[in-house]
C-alpha positions in Angstrom: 2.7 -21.0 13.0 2.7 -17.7 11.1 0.1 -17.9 7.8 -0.4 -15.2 5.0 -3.8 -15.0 3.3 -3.8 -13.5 0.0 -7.5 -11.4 -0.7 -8.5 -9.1 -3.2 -11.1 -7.3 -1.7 -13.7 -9.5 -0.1 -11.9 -12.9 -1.6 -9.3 -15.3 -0.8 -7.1 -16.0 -3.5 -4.3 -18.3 -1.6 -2.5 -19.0 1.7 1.0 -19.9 3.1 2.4 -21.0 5.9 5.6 -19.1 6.7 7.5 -21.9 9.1 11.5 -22.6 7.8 11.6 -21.5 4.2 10.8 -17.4 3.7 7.7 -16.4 1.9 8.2 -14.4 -1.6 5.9 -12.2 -3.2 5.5 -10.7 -6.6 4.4 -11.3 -9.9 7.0 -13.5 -11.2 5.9 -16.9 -10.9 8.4 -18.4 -9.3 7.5 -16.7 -5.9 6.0 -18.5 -3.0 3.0 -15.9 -3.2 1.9 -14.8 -7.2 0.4 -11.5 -7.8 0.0 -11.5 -11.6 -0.5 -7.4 -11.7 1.6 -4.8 -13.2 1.4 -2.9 -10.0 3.5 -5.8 -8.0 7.0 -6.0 -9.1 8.9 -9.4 -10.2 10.3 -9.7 -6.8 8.1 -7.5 -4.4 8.8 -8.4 -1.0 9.5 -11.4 1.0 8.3 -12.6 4.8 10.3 -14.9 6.9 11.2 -15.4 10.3 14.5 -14.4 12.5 14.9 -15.7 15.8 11.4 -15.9 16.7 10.7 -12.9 15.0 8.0 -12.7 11.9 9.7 -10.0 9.3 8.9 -8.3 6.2 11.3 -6.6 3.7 10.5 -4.8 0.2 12.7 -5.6 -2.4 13.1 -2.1 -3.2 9.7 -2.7 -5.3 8.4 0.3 -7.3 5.1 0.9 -5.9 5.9 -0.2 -2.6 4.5 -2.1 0.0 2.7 -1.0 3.1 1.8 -2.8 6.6 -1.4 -1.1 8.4 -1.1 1.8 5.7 2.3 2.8 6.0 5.2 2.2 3.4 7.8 0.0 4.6 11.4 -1.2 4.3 11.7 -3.8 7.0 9.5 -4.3 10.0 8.1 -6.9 12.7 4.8 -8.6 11.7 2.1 -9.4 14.1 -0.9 -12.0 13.9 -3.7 -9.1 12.4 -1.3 -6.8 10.6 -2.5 -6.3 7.1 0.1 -6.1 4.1 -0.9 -3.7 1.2 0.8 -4.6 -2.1 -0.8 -2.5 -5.5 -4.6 -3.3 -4.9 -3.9 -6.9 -2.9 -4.4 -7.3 0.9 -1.6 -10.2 2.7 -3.3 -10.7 6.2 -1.0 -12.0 9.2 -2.9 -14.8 11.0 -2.1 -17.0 13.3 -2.9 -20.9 12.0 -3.7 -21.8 15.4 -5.7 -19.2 16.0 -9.0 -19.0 13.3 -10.4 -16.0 14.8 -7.0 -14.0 14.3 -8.5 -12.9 11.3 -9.8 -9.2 11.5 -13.6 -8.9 10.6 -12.9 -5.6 9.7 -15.8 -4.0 11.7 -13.2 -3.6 15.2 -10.8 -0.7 15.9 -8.1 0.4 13.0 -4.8 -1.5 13.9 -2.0 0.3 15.2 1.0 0.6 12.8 3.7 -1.8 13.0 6.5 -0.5 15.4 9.8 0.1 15.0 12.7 -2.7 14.3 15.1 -0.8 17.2 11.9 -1.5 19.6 10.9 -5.4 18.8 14.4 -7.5 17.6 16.8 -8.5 19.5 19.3 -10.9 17.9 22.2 -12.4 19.1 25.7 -10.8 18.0 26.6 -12.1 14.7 22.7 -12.6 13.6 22.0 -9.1 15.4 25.1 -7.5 13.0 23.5 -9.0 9.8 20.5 -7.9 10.2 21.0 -4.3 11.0 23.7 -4.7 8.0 20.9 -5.6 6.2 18.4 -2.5 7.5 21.2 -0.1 7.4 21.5 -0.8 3.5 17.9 0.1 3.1 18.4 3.3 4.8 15.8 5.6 7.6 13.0 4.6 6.1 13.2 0.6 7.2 11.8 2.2 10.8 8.3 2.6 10.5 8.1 6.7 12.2 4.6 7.7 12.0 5.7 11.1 12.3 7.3 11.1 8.7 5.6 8.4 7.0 2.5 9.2 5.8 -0.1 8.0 3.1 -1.2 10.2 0.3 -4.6 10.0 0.5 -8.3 10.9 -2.0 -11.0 11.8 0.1 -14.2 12.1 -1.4 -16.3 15.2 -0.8 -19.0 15.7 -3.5 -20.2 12.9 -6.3 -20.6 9.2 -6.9 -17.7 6.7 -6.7 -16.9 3.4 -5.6 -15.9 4.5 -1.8 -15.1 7.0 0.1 -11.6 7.2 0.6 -8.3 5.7 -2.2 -5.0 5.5 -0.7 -2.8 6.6 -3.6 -0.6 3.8 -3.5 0.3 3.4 -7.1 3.3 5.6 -9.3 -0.3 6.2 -11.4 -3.7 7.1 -10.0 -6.2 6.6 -12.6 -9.6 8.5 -12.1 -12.8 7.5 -14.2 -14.9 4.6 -14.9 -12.1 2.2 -16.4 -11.3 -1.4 -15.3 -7.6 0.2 -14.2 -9.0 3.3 -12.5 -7.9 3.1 -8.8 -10.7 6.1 -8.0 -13.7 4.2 -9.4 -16.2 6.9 -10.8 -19.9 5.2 -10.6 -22.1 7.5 -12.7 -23.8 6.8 -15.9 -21.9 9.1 -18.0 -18.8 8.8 -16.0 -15.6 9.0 -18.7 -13.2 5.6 -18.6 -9.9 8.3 -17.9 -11.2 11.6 -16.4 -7.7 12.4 -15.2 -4.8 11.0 -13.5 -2.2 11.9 -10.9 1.7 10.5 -11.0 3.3 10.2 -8.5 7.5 11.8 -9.1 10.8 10.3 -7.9 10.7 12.6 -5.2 7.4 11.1 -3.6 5.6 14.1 -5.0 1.8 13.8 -6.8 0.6 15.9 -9.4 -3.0 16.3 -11.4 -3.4 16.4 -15.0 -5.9 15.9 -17.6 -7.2 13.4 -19.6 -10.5 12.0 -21.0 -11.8 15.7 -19.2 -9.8 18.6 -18.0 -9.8 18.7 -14.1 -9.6 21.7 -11.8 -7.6 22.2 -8.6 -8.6 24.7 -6.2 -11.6 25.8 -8.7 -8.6 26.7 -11.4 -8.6 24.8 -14.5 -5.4 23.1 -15.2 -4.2 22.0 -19.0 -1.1 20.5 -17.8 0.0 18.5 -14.7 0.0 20.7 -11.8 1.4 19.3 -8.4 -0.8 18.8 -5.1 -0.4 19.9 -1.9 -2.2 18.5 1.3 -5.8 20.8 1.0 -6.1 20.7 -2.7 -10.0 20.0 -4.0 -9.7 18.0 -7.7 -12.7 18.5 -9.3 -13.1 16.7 -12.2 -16.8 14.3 -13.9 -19.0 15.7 -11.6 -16.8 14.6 -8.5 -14.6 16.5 -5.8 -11.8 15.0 -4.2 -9.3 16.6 -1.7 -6.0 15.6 -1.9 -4.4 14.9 1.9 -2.1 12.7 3.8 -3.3 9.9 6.4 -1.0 9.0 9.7 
């Protein structure tokens, strides 16, 4: 049977068993799976199974939520599929199977494929459901060709890792307990700048704590990134891009 483990970063902070009843997520607590984090809507997503099938499907959440790093509407799950919601990791395992869990040191997973490709439902459970996709639009097929992550990639200075998927409507850079790109050095400010991310799925840089540059041209308002752009900001140099 189907289990979700909850982890936050190297922990485990719960797990459930997806058999019957459907497995909600968010932060309110009557879900199945609590998140208490502003970045996790009330009712974030839920998983559940059709016809043999383990599903997922956003509630039309704010910050999303993403399977193998891509943003998703609805899609099949598979045993070792990892669910990002705000900084939270779900991972698909099989509860027969203990070593379905990923160690984290194989091969990167490949994304999720598309609903058209895995489902097949009989009629009236077949029209429901692709009632139910078509309602949430194109972007319920997981295309890598036009889903892609925005990505930080470090290039110069000291920070928590090397890489922060931008998955949040805010990107907080400095030293703070909130920042999502963690800056490490002893004088590091608690906000050294922060990116938004628009309505239109656009990101753009502006200042904060310290007044960042973009491209080696220093900005005193938000200016918006494209894939390339070096944000230099505390001592560190980031360049903004987007992962497959």
């Amino acid at each position: 049977m189907p289990k979700l483990v909850l982890k936050f970063g190297n922990s485990v902070l719960r797990e459930a068993t997806v058999g019957s009843q459907e497995v909600s997520i968010g932060r309110s607590p009557d879900n199945a799976i609590v998140i208490d984090n502003p970045a996790i809507s009330h009712y974030h997503a839920r998983v559940f199974n059709e016809q043999g099938r383990l599903m997922l499907e956003d509630f039309g959440s704010l910050n999303g939520t993403f399977v193998n790093g891509q943003r998703v509407k609805m899609v099949t799950l598979n045993p070792g599929d990892s669910i990002g919601v705000g900084k939270h990791t779900i991972l698909v395992t099989d509860s027969h199977d203990p070593a379905a869990l990923p160690s984290g040191n194989g091969p990167a997973k490949a994304a999720a494929p598309k609903i058209n490709e895995t489902v097949m439902l009989d009629t009236k459970e077949r029209r429901e459901f692709l009632e139910r996709v078509a309602a949430t639009g194109e972007s319920a097929q997981v295309a890598p060709a036009r889903l892609k992550v925005a990505t930080l990639v470090v290039r110069k200075g000291r920070t928590s890792q090397k890489e922060f998927m931008l998955s949040d409507k805010l990107t907080v850079i400095g030293k703070s307990g909130m920042a999502t790109v963690k800056l490490t050095g002893w004088f590091a400010p608690k906000v050294a700048a922060q990116i938004n991310r628009r309505e239109d799925q656009s990101y753009y840089v502006g200042p904060a704590d310290k007044v960042p540059s973009v491209n080696g041209q220093v900005i005193q308002h938000a200016v918006k990134l494209s894939p390339g752009d070096i944000i230099a900001v505390a001592g560190v140099e980031l360049e903004f891009v987007y992962r497959d």
